[in-house]
Residue frames relative to the residue before (quaternion, step in Angstrom):
aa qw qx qy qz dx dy dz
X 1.0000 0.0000 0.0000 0.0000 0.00 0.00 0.00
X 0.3327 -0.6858 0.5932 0.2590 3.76 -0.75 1.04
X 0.8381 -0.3698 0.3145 0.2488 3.07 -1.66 0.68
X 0.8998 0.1299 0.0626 0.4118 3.38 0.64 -1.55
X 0.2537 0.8673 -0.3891 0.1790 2.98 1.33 1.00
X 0.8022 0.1589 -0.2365 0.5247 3.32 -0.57 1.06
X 0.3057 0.7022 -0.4495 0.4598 3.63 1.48 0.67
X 0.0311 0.7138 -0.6978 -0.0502 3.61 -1.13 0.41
X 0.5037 -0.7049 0.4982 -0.0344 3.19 -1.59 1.97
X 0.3775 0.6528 -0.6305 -0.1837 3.29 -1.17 -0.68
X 0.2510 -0.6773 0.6905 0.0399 3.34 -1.34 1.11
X 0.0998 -0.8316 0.5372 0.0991 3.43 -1.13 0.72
X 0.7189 0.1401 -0.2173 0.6453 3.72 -0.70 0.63
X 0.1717 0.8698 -0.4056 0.2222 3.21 0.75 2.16
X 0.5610 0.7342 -0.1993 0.3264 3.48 1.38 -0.20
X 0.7976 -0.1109 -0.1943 0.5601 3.00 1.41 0.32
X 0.7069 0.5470 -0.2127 0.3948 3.69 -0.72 -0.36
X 0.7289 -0.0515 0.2562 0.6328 3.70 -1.25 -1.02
X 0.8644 0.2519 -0.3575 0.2482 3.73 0.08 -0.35
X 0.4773 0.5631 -0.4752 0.4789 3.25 1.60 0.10
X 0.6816 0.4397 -0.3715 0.4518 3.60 0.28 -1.07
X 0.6339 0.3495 -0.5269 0.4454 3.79 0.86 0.23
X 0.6154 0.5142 -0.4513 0.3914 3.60 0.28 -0.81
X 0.5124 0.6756 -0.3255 0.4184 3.78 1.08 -1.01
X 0.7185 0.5198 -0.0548 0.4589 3.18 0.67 -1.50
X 0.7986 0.2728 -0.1497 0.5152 3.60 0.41 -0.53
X 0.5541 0.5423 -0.3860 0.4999 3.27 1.30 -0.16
X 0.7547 0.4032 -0.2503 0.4530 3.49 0.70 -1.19
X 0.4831 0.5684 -0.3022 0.5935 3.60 1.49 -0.15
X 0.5439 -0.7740 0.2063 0.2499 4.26 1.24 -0.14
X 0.4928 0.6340 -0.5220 0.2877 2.38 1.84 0.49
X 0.4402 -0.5100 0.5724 0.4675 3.82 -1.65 -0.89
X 0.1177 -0.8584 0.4951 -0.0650 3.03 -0.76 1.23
X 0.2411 -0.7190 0.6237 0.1894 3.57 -0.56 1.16
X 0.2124 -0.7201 0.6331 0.1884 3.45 -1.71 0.36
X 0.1610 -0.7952 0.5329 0.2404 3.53 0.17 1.22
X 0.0248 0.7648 -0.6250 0.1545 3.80 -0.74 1.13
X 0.3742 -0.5603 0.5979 0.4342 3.59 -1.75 0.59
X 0.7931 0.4857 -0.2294 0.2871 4.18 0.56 -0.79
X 0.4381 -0.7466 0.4620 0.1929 3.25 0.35 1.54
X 0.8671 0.2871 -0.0861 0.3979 3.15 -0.22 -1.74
X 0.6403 0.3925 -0.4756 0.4580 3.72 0.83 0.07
X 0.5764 0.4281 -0.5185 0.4644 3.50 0.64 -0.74
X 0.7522 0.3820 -0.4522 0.2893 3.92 -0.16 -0.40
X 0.5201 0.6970 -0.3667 0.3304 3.16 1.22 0.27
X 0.6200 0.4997 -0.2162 0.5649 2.90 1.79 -1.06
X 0.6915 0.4257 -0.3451 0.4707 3.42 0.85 -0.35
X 0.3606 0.7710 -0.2755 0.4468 3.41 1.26 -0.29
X 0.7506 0.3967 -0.0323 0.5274 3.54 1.40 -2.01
X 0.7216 0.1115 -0.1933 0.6554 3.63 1.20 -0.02
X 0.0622 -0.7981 0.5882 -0.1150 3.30 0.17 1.58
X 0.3530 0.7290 -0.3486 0.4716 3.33 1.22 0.35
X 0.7984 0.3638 -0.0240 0.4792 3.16 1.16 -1.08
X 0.4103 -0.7248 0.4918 0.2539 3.60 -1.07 0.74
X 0.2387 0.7898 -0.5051 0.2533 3.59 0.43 1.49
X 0.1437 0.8015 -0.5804 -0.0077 3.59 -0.55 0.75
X 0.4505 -0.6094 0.5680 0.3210 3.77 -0.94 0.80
X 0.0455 0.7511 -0.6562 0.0564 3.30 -1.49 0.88
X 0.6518 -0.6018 0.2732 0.3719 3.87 -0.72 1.30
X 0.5154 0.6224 -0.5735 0.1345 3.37 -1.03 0.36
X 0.0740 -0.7789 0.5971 -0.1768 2.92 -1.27 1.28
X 0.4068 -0.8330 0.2997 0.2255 3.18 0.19 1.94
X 0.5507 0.6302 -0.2997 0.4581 3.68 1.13 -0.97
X 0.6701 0.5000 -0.0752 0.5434 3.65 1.17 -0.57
X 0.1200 -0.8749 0.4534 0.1207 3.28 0.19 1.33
X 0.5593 0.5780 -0.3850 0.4527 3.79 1.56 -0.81
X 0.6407 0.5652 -0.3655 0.3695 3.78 0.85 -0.61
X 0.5321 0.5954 -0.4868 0.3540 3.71 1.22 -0.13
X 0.6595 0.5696 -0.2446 0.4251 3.55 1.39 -1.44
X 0.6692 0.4145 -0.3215 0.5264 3.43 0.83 -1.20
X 0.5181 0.5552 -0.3987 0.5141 3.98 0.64 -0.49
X 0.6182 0.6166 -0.1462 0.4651 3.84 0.59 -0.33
X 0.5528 0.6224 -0.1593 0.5307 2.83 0.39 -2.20
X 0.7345 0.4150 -0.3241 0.4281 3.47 -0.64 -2.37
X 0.8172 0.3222 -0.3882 0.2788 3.13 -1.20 -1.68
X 0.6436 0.5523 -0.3506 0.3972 3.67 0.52 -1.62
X 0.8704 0.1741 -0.4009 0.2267 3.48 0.53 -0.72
X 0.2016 0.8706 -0.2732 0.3561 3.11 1.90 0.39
X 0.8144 0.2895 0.0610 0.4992 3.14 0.62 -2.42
X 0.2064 -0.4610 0.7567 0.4151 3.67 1.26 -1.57
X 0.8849 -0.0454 0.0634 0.4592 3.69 -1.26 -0.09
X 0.0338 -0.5545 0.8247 0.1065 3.07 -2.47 0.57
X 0.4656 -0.6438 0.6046 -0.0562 3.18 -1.50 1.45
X 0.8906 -0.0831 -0.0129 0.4470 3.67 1.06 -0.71
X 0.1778 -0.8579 0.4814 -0.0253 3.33 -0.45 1.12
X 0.1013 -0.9289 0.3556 -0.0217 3.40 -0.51 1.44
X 0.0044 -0.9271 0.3693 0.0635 3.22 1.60 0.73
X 0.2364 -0.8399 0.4810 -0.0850 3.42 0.33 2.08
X 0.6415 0.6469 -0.3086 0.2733 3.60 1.12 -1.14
X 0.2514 0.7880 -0.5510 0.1107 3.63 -0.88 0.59
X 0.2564 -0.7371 0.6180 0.0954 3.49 -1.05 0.52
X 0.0973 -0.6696 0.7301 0.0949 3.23 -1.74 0.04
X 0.1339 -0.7419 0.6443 0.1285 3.80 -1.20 0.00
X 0.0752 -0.8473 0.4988 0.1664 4.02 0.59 1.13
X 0.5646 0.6137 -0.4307 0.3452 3.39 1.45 -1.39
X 0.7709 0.5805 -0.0492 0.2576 4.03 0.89 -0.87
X 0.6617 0.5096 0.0104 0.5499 2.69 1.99 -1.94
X 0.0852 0.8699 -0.4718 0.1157 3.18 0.37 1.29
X 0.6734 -0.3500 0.2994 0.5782 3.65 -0.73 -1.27
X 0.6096 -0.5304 0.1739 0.5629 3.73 -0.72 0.69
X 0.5185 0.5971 -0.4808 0.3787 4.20 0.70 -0.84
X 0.8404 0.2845 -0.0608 0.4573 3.32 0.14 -1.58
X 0.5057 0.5855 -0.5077 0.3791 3.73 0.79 0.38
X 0.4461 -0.7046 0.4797 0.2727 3.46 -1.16 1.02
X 0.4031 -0.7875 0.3932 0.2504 3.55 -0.39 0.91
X 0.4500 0.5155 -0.5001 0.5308 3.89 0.97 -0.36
X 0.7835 0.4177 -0.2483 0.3873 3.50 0.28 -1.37
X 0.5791 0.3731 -0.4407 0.5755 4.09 0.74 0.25
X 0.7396 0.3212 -0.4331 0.4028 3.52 0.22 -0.20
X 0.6285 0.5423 -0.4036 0.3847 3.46 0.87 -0.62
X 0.5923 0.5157 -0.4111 0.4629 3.71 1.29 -0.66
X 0.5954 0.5693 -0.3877 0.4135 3.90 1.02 -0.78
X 0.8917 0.2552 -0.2064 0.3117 3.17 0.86 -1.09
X 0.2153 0.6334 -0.5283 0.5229 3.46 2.03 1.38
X 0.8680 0.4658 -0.1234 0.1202 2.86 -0.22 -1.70
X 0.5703 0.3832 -0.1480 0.7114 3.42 1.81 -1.95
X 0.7612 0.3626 -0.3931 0.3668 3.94 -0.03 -1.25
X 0.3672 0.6774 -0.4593 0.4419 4.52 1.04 -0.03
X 0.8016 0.3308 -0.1828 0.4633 3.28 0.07 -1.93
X 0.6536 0.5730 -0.3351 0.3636 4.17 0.94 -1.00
X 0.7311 0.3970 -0.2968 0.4688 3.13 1.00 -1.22
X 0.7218 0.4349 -0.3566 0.4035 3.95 0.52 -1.08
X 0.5221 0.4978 -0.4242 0.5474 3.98 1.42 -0.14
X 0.7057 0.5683 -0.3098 0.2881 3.42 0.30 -0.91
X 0.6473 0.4543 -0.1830 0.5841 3.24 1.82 -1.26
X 0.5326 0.6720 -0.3927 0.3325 4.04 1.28 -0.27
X 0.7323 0.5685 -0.1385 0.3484 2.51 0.77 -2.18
X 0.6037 0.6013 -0.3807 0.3592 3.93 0.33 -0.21
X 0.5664 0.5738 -0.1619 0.5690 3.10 1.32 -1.65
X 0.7164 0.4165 -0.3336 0.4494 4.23 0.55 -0.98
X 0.5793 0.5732 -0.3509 0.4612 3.32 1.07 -0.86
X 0.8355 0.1416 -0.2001 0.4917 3.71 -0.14 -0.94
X 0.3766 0.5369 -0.5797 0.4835 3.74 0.72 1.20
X 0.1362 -0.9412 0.2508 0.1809 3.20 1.27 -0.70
X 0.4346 0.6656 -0.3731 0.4784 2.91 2.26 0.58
X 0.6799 -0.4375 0.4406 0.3902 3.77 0.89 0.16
X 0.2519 0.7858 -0.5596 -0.0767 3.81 -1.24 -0.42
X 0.7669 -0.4971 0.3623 0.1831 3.27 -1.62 -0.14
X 0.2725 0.7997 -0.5341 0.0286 3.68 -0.16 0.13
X 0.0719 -0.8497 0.5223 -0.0085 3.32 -0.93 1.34
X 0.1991 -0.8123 0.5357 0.1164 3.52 -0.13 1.09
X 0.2426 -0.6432 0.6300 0.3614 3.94 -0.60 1.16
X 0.1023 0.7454 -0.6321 -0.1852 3.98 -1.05 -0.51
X 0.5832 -0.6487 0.4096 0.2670 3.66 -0.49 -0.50
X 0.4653 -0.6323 0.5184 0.3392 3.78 -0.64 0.59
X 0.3308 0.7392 -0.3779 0.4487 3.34 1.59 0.03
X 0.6889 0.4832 -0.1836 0.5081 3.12 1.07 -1.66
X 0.2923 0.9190 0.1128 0.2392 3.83 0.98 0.24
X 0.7172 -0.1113 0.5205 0.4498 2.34 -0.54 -2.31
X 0.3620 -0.7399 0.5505 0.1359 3.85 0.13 1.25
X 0.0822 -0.8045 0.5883 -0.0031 3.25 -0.17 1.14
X 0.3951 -0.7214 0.4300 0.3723 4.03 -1.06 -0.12
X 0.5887 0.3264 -0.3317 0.6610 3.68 1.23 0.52
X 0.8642 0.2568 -0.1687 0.3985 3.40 -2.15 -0.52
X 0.0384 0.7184 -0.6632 0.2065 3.37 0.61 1.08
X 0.6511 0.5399 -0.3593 0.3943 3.41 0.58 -0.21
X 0.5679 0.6818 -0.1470 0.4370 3.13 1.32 -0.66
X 0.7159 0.2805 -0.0893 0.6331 3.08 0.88 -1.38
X 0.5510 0.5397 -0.4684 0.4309 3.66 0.16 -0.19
X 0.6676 0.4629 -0.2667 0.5185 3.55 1.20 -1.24
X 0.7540 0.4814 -0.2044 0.3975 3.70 0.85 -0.35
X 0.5237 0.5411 -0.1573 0.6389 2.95 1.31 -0.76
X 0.6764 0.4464 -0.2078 0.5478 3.95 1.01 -0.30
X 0.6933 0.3934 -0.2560 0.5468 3.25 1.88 -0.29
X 0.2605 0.7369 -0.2992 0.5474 3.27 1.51 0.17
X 0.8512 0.2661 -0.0848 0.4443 3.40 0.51 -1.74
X 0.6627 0.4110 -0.3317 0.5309 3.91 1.09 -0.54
X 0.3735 0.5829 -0.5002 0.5201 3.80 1.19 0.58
X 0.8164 0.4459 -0.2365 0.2807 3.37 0.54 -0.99
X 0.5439 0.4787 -0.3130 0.6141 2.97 1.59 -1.30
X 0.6893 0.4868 -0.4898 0.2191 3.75 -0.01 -0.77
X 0.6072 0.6647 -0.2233 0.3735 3.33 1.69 -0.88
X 0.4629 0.5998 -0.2646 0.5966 3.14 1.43 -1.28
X 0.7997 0.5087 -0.2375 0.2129 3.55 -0.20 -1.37
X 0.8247 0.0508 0.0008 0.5633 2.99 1.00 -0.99
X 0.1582 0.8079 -0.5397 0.1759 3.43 0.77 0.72
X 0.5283 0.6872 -0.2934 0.4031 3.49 1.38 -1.16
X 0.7257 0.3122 -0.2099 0.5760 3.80 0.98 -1.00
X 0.6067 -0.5686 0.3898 0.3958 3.64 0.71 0.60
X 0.1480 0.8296 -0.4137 0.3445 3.74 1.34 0.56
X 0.5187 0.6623 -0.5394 0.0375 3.60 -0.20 0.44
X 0.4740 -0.6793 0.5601 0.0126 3.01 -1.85 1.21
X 0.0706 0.7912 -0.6060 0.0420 3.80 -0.59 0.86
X 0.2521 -0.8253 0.4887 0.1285 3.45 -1.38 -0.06
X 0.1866 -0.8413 0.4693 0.1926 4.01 -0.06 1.01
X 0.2843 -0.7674 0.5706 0.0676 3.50 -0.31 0.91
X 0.0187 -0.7312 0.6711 0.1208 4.32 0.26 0.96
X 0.3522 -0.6272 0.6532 0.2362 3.43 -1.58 0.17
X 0.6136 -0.1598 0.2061 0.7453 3.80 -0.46 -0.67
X 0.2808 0.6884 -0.6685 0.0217 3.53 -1.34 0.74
X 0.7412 -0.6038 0.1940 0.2198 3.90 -1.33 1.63
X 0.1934 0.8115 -0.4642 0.2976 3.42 1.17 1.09
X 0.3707 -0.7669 0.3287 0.4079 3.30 -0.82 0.60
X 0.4768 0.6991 -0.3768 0.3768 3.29 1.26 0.29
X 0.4844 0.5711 -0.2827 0.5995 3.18 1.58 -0.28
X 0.6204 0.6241 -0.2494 0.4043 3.69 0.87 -1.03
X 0.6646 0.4758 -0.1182 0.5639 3.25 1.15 -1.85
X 0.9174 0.1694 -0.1529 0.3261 3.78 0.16 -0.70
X 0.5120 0.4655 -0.4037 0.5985 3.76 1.48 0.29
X 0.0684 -0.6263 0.7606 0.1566 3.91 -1.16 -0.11
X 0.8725 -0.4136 0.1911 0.1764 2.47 -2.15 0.75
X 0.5558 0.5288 -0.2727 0.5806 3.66 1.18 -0.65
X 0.7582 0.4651 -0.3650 0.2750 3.58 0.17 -1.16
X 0.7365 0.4432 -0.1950 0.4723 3.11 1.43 -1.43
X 0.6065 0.3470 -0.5274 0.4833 3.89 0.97 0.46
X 0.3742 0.7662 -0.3515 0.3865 3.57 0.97 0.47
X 0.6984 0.3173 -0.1544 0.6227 2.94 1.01 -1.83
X 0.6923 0.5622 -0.3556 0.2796 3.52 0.36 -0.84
X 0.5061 0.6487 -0.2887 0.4896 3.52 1.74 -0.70
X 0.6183 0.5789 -0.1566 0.5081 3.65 1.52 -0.26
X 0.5726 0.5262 -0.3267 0.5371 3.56 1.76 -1.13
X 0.4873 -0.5752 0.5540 0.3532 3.44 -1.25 0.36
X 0.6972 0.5225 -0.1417 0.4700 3.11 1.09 -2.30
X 0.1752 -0.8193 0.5263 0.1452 4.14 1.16 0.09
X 0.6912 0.4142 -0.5046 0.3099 3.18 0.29 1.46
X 0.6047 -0.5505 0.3187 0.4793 3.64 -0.70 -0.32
X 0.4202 -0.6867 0.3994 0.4386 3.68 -0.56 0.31
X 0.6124 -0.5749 0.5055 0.1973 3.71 -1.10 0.46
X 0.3455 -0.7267 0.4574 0.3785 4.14 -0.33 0.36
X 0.6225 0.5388 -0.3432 0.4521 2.99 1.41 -0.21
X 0.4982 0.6462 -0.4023 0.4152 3.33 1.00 -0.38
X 0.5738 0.4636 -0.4278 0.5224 3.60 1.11 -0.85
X 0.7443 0.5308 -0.3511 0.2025 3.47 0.22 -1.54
X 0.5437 0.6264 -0.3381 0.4446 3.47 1.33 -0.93
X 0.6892 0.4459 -0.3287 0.4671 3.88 0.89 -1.03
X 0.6279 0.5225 -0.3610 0.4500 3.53 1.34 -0.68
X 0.6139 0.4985 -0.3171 0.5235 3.70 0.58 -0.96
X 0.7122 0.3185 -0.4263 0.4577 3.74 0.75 -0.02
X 0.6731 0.4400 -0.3199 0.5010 3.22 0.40 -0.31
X 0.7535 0.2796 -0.3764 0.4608 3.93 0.55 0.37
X 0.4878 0.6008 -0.3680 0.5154 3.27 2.07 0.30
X 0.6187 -0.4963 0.4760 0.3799 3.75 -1.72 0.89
X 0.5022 0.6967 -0.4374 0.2666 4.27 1.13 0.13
X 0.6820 0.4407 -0.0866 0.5772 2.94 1.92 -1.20
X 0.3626 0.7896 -0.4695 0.1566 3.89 1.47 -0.08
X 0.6746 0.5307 -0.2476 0.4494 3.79 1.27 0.09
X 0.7002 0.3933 -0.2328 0.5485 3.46 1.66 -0.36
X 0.1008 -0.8379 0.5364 0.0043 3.31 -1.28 0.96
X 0.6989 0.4475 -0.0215 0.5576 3.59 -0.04 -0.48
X 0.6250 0.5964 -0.4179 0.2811 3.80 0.77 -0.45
X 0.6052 -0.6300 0.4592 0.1614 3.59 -1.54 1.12
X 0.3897 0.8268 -0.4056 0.0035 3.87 1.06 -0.61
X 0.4041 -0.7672 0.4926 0.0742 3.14 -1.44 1.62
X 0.2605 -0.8366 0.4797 -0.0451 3.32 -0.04 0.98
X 0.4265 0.8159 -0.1866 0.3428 3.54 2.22 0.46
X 0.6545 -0.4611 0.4493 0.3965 3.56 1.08 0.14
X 0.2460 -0.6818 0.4919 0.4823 3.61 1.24 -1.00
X 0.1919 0.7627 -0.6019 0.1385 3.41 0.50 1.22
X 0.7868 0.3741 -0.2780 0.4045 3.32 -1.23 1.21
X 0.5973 0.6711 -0.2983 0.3224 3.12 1.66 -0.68
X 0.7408 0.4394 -0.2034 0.4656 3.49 1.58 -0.66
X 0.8581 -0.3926 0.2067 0.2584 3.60 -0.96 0.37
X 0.5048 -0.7579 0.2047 0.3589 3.38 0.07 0.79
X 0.7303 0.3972 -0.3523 0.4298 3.24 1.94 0.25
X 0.2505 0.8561 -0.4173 0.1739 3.16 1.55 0.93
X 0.6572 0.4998 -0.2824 0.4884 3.27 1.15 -0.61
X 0.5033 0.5647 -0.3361 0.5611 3.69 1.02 -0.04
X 0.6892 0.3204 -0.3236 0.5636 3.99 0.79 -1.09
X 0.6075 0.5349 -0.4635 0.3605 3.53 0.85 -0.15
X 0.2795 0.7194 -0.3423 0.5359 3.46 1.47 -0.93
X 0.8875 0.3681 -0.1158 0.2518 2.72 -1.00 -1.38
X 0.7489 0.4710 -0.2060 0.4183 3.48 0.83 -1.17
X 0.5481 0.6985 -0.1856 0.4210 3.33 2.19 -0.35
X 0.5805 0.6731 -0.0174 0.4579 2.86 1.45 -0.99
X 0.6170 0.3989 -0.3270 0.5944 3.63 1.45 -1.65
């Protein structure tokens, strides 16, 4: 018997990356998994390719605040109940997200109210639906080591993460009583092509000069931390921060210099 059998998912901004390799992951683990997405007809395409699997695309389109309810609505009236919630969606704005002087200010609040006001509203609209199932559920928030780690740009960024960090907790606090638990996956640099598109070659042997584990993280690497945490493995933790980063940051500030260095001999 797989882990998550008879469990029902949604993941959102599922079509590629960290959120495919979750839906992937929990599907093949038993659960049914919606993919909250703006592209119907590709996402069924992908599901289409691992017909094996209980994946179905459902609307949702972060930019679109009615699509969080109707995104809800569906599965619930589909399934009756969701059991796990994986609130994958996030944004950034580098061209914008600068230091606080030279950040554009529409463009930090608008990231605050993507990033923190995503996870509040689509938790806010779960969490009723776990309660009078009365079996308890899952909520995993992806955020960002961003969320963290004081960084010297995208301050926007991290503020928005670093705010997801904190409604993990309260959600955990909150509703722990109904068997409710709330966790958070924190990726460091991890092999997305969005990573591809907005880091160059220098930046990312930069960051990596920082990773103990010296490598990039893996989308799957997220999904594995996610499948625990919506799995009976994690039925005892709630509230928990978990870096998923290589152990970036964990060493001295002159680790990345002895790394240097050791390159070089």
């Amino acid at each position: 018997m797989k882990a998550l059998n008879n469990k029902v998912a949604i993941v959102t901004s599922a079509t590629r990356g960290i959120g495919l390799a979750c839906a992937l992951k929990l599907a093949r683990e038993g659960a049914t998994v919606y993919m909250g997405v703006r592209r119907l007809d590709a996402t069924q395409e992908i599901c289409d390719n691992y017909a094996d699997l209980n994946m179905k695309p459902v609307f949702f389109d972060a930019f679109n605040v009615d699509s969080y309810k109707a995104m809800v609505d569906e599965v619930i009236q589909k399934e009756g109940k969701i059991d796990i919630l994986v609130n994958n969606y996030g944004t950034g704005n580098p061209e914008k997200d600068h230091d606080l002087i030279n950040t554009d200010e529409e463009s930090f609040f608008r990231l605050l109210e993507l990033n923190v006001g995503s996870v509040f509203r689509i938790s806010k609209l779960v969490i009723p639906y776990m309660i009078e199932n009365n079996r308890g559920g899952s909520i995993i928030n992806i955020s960002s080591i961003s969320g963290t780690v004081p960084d010297i740009s995208r301050i926007g960024y991290g503020v928005s993460k670093s705010a997801v960090n904190n409604i993990t907790q309260q959600i955990a606090m909150e509703y722990a009583k109904y068997n409710i638990r709330c966790n958070a996956v924190l990726p460091g640099m991890t092999a997305t092509d969005a990573v591809s598109r907005s880091m160059d070659e220098q930046f990312q042997k930069s960051f990596l000069s920082h990773v103990p584990l010296n490598r990039m993280g893996t989308p799957e690497d997220i999904a594995n931390a996610v499948f625990f945490f919506a799995s009976e493995n994690s039925s005892y933790i709630t509230g928990s921060i978990l870096e998923v980063s290589g152990g970036y940051h964990l060493g001295t500030p002159q680790y990345a210099d002895y790394v240097g260095r050791k390159m070089q001999e």
